[in-house]
N, C-alpha and C positions, 0 to 999 in steps of 0.2 A: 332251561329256564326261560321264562317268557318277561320281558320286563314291557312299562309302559312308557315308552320312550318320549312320548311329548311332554309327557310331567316331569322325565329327564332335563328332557332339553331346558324347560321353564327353569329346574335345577340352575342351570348354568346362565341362563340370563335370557334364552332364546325363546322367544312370542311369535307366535306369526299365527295365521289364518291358513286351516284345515282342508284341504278338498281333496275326498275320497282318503286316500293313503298318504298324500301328500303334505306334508305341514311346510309353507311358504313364509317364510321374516327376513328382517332388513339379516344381514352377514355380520356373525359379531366379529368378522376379522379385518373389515374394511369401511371405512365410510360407505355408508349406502343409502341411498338417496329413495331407493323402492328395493322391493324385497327379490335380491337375485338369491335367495337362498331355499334350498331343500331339502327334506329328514323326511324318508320314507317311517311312518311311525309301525308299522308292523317288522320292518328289518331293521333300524338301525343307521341305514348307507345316507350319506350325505354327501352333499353337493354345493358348492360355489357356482353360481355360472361364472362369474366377472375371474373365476381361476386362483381362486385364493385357497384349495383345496377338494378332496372329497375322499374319501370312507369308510371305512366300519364306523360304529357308536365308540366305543373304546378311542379311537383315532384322534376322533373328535372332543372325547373329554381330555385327552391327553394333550392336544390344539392349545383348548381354553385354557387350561389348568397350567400349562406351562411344566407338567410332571410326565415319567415315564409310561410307556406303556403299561407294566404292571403295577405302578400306582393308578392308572387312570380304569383299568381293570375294577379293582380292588373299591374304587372310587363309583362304578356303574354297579357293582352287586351291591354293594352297602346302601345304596339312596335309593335302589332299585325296589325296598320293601321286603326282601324276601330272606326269610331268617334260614341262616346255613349253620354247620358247624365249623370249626377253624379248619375240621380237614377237607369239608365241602370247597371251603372259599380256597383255599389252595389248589385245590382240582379246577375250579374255574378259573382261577386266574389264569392257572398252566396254559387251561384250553384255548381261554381268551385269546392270550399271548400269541399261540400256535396256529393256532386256525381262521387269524387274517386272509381273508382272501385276496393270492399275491396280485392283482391287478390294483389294490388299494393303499399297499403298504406302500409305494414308491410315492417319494413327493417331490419330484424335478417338473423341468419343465415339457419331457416327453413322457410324462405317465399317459396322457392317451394313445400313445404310439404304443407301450409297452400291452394297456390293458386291450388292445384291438389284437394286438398277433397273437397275446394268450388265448382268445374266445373260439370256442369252437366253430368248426366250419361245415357241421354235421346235425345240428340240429336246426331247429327252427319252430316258434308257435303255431298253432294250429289258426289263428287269427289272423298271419299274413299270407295264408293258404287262399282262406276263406275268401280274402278279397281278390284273388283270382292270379295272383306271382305263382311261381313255379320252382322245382330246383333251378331249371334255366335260366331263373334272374338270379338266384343266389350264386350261381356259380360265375354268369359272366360279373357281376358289379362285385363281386367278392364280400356280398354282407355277412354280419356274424349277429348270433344271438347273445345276450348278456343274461344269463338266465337271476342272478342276484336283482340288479334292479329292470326285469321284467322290460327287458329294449333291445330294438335292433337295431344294430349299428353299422350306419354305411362309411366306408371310406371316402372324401375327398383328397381328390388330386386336382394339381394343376395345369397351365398348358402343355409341360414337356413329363405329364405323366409321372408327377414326384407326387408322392402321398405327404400332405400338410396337413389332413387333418380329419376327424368324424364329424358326422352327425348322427347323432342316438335320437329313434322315435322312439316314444312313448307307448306303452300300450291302450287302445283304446278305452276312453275314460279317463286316462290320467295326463294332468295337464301341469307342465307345459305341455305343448306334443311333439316341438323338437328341443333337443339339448345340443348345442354347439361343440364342441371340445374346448378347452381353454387355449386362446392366442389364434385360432382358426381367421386367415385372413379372407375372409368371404368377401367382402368387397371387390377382390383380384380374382375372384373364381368365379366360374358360370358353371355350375355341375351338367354335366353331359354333353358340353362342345363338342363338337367332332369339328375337326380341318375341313374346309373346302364345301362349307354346309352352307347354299344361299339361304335356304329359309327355314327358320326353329319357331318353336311355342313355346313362348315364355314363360313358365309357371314357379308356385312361390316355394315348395316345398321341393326336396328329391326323391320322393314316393311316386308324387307327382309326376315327375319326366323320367323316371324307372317304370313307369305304367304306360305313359305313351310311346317309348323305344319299344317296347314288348308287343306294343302295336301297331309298329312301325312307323308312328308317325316322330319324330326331331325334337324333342322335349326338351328343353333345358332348362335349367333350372337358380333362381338368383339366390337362392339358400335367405331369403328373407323378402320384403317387400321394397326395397328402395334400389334402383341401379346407379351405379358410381361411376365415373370419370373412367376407370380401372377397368370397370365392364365395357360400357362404352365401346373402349379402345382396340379389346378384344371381340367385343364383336364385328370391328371393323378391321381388325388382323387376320379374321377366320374371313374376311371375304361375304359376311351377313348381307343380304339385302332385303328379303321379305321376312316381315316378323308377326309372329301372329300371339298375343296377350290372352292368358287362359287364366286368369287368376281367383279365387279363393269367391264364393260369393255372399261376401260379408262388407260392411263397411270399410274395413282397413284393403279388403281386396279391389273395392271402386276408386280410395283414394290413389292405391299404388298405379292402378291401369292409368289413371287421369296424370300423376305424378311421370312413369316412364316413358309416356305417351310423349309428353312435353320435352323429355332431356332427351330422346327419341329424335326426335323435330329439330331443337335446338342444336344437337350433333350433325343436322343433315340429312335424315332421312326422310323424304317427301309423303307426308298423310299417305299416299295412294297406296304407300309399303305395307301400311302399319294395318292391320285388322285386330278385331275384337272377337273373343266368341261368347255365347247367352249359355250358361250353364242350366238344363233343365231344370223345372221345378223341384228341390227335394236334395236336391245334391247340391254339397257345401264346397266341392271342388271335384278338378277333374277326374279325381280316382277313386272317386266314389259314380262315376258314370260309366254304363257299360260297353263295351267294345262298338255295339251296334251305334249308341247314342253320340260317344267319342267322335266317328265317322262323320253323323250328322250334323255334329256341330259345326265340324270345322268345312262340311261342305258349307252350312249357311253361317259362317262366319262371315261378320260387317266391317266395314271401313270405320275407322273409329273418328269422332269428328271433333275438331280442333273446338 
């Protein structure tokens, strides 16, 4: 059965704005100020970012409804439009019921720990091929594929190597393009520190500093645009002294260069450290630039100026 899930969702109270497969609304499970919420409208799978939950359709009407899973079943064939017989709707709901995909059914506070060990460690899209990774980056960063909601999900860990948390990309086109895990303390994390590293490239994503390790150049990664007190302090734990700013070439990536620049400075670190690099014409970040260009950049990488 194929249902129309956003007319679903409207069903239950949920609005939001469309883009490509993705329907975006305020969370009807928490005050929400802007829309941290998403319904893949061709699968069903749902998502909180703020961690107020996520999966199957069923799950979710069973959320709202405050009713069991074979009531909330029962509840998605019935509104869904599509005329069954009593022994039809018993067969679905069975199936409903059954073939939760178990990385969704759990609803604690480690279900992304639980849905990352289930994923397989053997496939992968043909799309993160293209942009030029290898088995060799899957195996050392231990990514997995999610093949339901069409994402590959990296592991973070922290400084002594404990796994606290993912981050799921999106597939290209579908936006957000990253997904955080719920509780994920990113502010304390730098993705891809290494001990005893004088000098990293700061960059905003961890596609991003997984593309520059693979080319040998010290990538790291702030899992967002702002560095924190927390970062900071870790980069002055690992012994950091040259840092070199690779960020997004968008507006929010000029504001962030300008913003770490300054908490940069104001921790101590003298202009002369700090460089910038000019992301060629065309490319919207660094992993979308090629090995050859990567190189060139960072040979005419500037000093960034106060």
């Amino acid at each position: 059965m194929s249902y129309d899930f956003r007319r679903l969702a409207e069903d239950l109270g949920i609005k939001g704005r469309l883009a490509g497969n993705q329907l975006y609304a305020r969370c009807p499970f928490h005050h929400d100020r802007r829309p941290s919420f998403a319904l893949n409208v061709q699968t069903g799978q749902w998502l909180c970012f703020s961690g107020c939950g996520h999966g199957a359709f069923d799950e979710l009407v069973q959320k709202s409804l405050s009713c069991t899973l074979k009531e909330a079943a029962i509840w998605t064939i019935e509104h869904g439009g599509l005329m069954v017989t009593g022994e039809e709707l018993a067969a679905e709901v069975q199936a409903a019921i059954q073939t939760q995909p178990p990385e969704f059914i759990l609803s604690g506070p480690e279900d992304w720990r639980r849905r990352y060990i289930q994923l397989p460690r053997d496939t992968m899209p043909i799309w993160f091929f293209a942009r030029g990774f290898s088995w060799q980056t899957v195996d050392h960063w231990d990514i997995r594929w999610d093949a339901i909601n069409q994402q590959i999900v990296i592991p973070v860990r922290d400084a002594n190597g404990k796994l606290v948390g993912t981050v799921s990309r999106n597939s290209p086109g579908h936006e957000p393009k990253y997904l955080n895990s719920p509780g994920l303390p990113r502010h304390q994390i730098l993705f891809g520190l290494q001990p005893d590293t004088e000098d990293i490239i700061l960059v905003e994503g961890p596609l991003d500093a997984i593309w520059l390790n693979d080319l040998g150049f010290p990538g790291v990664a702030l899992l967002g645009l702002d560095l924190s007190i927390e970062q900071v302090g870790l980069l002055r734990s690992f012994g950091v002294a040259d840092i070199t700013l690779a960020f997004d070439a968008d507006q929010a990536g000029c504001r962030a260069e300008k913003a770490c620049t300054n908490s940069l400075v104001a921790a101590g670190w003298l202009p002369s450290r700090i460089k910038v690099v000019d992301l060629p014409v065309g490319a919207k970040d660094i992993q979308e630039c090629t090995p050859w260009q990567v190189g060139r950049i960072m040979t005419d990488a500037r000093q960034y100026l106060i």
